[in-house]
N, CA, C and O atoms as a printed pandas DataFrame, in Angstrom:
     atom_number atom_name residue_name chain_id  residue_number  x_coord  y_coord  z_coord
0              1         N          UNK        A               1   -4.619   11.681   -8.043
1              2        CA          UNK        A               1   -5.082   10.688   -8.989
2              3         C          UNK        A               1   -4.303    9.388   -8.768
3              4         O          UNK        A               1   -3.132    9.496   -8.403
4              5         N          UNK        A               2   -4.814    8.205   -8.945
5              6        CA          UNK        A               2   -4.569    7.099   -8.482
6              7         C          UNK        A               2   -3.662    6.262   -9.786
7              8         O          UNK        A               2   -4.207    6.136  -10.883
8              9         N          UNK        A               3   -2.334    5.750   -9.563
9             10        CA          UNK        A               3   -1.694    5.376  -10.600
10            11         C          UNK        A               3   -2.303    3.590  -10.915
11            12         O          UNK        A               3   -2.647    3.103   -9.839
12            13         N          UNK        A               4   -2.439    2.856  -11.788
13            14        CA          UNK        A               4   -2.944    1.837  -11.964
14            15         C          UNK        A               4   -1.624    1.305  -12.646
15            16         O          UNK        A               4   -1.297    1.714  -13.760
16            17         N          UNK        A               5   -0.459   -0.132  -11.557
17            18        CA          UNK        A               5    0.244   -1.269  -11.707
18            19         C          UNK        A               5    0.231   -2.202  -12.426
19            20         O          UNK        A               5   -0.235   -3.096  -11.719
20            21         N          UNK        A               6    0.389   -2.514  -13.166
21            22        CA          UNK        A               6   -0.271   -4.535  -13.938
22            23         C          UNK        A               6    1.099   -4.734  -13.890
23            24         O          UNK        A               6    1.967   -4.376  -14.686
24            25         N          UNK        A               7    1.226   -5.737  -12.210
25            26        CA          UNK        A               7    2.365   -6.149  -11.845
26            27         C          UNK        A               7    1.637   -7.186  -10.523
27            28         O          UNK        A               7    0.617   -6.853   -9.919
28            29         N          UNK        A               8    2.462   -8.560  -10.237
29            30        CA          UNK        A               8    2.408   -8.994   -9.262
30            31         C          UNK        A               8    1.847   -8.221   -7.727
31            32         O          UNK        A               8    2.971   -7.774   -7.500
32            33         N          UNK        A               9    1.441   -7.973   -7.131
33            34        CA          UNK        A               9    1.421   -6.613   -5.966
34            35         C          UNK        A               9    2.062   -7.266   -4.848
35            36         O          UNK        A               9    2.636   -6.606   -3.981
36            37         N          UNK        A              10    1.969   -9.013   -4.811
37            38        CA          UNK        A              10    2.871   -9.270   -3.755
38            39         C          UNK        A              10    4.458   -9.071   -3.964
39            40         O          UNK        A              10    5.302   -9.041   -3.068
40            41         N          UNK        A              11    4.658   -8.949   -5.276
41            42        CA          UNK        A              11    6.307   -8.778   -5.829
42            43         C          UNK        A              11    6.490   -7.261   -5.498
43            44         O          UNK        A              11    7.616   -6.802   -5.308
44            45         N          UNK        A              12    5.543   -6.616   -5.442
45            46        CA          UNK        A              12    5.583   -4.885   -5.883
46            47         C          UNK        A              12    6.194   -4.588   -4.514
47            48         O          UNK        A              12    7.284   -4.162   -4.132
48            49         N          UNK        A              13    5.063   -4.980   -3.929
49            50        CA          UNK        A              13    5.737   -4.636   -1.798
50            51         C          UNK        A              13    6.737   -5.368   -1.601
51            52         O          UNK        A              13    7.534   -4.871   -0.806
52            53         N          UNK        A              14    7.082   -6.578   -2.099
53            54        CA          UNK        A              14    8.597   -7.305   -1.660
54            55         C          UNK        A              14    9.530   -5.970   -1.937
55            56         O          UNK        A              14   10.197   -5.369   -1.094
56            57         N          UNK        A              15    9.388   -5.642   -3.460
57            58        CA          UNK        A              15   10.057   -4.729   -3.481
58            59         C          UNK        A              15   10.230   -3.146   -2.622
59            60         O          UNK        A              15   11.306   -2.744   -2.180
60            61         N          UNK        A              16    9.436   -2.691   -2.558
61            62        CA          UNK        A              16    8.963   -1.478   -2.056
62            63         C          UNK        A              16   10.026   -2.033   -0.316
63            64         O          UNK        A              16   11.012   -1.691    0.338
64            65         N          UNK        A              17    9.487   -2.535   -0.322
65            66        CA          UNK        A              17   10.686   -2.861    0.942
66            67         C          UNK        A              17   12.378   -2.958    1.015
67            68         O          UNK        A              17   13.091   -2.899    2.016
68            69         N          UNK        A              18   12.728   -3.112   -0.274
69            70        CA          UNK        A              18   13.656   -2.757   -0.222
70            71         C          UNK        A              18   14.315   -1.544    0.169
71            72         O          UNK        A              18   15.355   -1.291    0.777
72            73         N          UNK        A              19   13.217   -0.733   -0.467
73            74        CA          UNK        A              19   13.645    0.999   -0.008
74            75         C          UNK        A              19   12.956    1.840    0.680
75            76         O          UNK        A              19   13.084    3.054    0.516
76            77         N          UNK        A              20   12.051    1.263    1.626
77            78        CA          UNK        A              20   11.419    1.748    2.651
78            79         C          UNK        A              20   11.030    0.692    3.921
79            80         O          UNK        A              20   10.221   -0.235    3.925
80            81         N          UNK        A              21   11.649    1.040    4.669
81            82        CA          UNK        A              21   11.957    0.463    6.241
82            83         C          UNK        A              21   10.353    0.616    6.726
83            84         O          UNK        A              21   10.346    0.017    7.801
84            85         N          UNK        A              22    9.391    0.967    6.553
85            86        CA          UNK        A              22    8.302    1.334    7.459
86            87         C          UNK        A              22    7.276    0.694    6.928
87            88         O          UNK        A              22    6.369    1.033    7.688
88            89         N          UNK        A              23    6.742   -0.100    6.026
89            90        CA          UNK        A              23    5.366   -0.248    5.385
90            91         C          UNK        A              23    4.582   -1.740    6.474
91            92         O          UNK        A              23    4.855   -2.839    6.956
92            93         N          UNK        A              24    3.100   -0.363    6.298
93            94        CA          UNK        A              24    1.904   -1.268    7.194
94            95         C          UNK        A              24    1.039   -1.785    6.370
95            96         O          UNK        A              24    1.047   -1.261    5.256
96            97         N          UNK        A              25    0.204   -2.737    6.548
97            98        CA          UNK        A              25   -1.023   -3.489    6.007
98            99         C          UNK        A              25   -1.876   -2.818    7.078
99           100         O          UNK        A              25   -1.962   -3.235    8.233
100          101         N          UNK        A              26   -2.611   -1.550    6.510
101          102        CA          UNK        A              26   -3.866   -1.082    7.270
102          103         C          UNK        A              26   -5.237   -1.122    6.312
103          104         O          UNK        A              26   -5.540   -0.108    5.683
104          105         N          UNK        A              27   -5.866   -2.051    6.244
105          106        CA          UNK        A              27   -7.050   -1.449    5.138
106          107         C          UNK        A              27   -7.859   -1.258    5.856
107          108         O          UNK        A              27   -8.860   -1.972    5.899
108          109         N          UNK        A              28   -7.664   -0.220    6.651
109          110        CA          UNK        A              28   -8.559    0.938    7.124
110          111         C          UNK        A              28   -8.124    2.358    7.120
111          112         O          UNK        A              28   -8.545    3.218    7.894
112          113         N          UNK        A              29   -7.474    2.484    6.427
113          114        CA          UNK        A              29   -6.419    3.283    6.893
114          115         C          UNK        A              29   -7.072    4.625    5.893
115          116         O          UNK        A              29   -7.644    4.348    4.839
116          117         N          UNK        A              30   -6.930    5.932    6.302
117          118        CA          UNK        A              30   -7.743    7.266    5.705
118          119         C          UNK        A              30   -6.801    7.457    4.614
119          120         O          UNK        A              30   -7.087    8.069    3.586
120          121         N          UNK        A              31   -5.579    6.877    4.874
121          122        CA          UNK        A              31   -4.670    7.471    3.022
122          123         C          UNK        A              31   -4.922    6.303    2.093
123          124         O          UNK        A              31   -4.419    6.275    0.970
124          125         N          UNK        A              32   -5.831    5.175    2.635
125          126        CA          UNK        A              32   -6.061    4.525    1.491
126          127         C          UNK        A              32   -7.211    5.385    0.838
127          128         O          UNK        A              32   -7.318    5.189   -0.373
128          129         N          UNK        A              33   -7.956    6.153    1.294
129          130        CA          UNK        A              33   -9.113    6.670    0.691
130          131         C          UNK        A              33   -9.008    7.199   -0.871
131          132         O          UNK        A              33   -9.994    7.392   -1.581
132          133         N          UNK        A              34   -7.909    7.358   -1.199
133          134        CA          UNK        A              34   -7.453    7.894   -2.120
134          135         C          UNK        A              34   -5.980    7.716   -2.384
135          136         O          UNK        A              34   -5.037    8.482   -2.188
136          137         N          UNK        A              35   -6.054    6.146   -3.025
137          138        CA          UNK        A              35   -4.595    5.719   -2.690
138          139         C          UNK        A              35   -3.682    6.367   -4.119
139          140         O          UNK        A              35   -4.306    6.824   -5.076
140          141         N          UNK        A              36   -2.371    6.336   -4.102
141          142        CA          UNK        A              36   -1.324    6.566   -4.987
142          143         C          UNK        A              36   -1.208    5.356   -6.065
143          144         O          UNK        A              36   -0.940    5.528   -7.254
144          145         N          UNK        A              37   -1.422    4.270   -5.528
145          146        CA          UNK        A              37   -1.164    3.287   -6.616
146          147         C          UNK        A              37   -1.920    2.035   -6.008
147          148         O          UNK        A              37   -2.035    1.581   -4.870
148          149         N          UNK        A              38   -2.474    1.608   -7.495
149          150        CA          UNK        A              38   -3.363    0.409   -7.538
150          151         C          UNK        A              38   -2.099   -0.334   -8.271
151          152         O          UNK        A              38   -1.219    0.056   -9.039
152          153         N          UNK        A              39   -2.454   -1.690   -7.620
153          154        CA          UNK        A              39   -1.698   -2.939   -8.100
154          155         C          UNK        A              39   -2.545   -3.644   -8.694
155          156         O          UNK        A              39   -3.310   -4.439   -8.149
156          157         N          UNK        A              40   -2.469   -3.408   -9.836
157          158        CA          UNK        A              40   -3.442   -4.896  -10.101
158          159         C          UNK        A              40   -2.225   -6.092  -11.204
159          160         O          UNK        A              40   -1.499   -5.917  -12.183
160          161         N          UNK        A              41   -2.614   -7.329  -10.268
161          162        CA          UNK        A              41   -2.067   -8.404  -10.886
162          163         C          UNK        A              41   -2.936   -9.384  -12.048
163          164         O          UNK        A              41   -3.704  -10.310  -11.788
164          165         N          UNK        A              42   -2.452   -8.731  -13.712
165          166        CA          UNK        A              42   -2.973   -9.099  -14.942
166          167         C          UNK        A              42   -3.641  -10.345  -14.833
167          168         O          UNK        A              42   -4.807  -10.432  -15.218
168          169         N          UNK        A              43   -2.958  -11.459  -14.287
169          170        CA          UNK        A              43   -3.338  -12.614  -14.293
170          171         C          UNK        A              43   -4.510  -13.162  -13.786
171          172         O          UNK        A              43   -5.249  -13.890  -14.447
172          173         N          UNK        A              44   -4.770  -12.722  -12.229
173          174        CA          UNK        A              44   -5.747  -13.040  -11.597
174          175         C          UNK        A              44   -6.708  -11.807  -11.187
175          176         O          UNK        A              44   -7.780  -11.890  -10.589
176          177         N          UNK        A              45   -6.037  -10.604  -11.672
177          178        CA          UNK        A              45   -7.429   -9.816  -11.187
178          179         C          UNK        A              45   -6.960   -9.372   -9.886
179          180         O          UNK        A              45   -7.014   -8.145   -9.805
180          181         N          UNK        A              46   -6.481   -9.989   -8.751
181          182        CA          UNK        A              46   -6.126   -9.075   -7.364
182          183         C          UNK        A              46   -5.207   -8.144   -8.066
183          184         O          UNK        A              46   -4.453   -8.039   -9.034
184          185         N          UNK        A              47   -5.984   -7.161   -6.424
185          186        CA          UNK        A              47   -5.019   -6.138   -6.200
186          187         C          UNK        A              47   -5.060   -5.529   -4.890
187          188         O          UNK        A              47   -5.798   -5.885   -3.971
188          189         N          UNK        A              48   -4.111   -4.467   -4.861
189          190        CA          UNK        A              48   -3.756   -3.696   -3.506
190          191         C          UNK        A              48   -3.979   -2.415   -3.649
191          192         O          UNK        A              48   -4.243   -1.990   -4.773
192          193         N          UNK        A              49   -3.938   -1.847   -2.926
193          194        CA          UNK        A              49   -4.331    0.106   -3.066
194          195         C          UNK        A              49   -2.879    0.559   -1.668
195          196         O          UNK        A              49   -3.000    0.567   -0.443
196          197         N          UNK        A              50   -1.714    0.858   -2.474
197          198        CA          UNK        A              50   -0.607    1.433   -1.853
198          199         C          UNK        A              50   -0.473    3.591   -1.884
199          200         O          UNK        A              50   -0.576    4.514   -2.692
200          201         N          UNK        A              51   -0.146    3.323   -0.174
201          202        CA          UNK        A              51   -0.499    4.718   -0.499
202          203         C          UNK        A              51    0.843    5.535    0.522
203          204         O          UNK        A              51    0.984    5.047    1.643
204          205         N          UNK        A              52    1.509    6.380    0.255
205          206        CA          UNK        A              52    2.993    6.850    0.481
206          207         C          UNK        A              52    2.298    7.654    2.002
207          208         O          UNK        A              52    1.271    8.311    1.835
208          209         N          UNK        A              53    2.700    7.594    2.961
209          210        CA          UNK        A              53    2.718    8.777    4.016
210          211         C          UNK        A              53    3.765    9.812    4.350
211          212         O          UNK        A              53    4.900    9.486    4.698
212          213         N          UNK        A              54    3.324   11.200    4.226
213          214        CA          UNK        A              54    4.304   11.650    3.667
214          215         C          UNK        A              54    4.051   13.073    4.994
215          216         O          UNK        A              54    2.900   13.418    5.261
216          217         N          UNK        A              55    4.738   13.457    5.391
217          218        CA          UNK        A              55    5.217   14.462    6.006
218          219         C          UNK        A              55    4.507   16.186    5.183
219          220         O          UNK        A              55    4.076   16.239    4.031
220          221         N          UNK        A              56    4.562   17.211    6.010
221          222        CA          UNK        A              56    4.191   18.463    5.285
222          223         C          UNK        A              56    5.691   18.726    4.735
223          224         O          UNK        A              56    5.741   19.596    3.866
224          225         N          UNK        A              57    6.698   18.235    5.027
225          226        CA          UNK        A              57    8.009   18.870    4.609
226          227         C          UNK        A              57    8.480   17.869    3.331
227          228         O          UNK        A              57    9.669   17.714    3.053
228          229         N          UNK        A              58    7.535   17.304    2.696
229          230        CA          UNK        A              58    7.810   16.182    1.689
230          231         C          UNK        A              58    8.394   14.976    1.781
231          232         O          UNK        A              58    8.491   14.114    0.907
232          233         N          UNK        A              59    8.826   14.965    3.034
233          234        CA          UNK        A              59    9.233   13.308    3.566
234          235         C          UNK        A              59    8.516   12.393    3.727
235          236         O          UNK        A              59    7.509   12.507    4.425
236          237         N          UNK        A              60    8.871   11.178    3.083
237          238        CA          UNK        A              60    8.274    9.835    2.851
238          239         C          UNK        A              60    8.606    9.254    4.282
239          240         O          UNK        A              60    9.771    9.078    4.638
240          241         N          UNK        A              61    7.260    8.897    5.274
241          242        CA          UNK        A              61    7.912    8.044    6.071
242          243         C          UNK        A              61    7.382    6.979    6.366
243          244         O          UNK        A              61    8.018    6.371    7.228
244          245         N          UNK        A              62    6.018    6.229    5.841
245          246        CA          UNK        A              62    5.774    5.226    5.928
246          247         C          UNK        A              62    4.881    4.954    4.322
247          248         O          UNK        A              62    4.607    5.864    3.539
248          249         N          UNK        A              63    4.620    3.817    4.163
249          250        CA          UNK        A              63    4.230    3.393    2.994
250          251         C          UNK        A              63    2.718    2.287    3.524
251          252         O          UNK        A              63    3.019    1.209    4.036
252          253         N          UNK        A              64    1.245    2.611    3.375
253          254        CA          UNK        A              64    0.359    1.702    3.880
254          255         C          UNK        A              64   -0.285    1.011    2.669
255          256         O          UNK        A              64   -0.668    1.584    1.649
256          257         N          UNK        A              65   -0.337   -0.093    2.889
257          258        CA          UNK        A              65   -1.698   -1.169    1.635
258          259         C          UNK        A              65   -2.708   -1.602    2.541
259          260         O          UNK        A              65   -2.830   -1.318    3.732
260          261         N          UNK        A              66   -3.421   -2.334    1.813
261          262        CA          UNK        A              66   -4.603   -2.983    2.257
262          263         C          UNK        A              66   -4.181   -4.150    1.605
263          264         O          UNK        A              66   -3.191   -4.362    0.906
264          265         N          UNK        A              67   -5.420   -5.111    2.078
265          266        CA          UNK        A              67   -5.645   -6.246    1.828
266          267         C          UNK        A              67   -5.238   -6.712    0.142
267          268         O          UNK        A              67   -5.385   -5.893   -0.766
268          269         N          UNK        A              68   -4.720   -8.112   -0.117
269          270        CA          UNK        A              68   -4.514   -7.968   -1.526
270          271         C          UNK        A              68   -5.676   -8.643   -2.005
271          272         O          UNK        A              68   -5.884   -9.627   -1.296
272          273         N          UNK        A              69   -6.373   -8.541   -2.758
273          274        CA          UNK        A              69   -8.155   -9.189   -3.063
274          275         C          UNK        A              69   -8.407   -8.802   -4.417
275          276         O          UNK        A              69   -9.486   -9.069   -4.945
């Protein structure tokens, strides 16, 4: 199930970078299909669809979004 943000999404990934070394801009990408978290920014309505890539052994190792729109 998809978590829904009302936060900046360009602030969200500034952040998210702080604690993950790996994140791509793929919006094509098959783990957006069913992403982990929607960003939506209150103000204007954009958003992003961020989605964790994660290993079978529960390791986080990359983090993908799409387009912010």
């Amino acid at each position: 199930m998809t978590t829904v943000i009302k936060r900046n999404p360009l602030l969200f990934l500034k952040e998210l970078r702080e604690y993950y070394d790996d994140i791509w801009k793929l919006p094509d990408s098959q783990y957006l299909v069913d992403p982990d978290f929607l960003v939506v920014d209150p103000k204007t309505g954009k958003g992003a669809k961020i989605a964790f890539v994660v290993l079978d052994d529960g390791e986080t190792v990359s983090v993908v979004y799409d387009d912010i729109s």
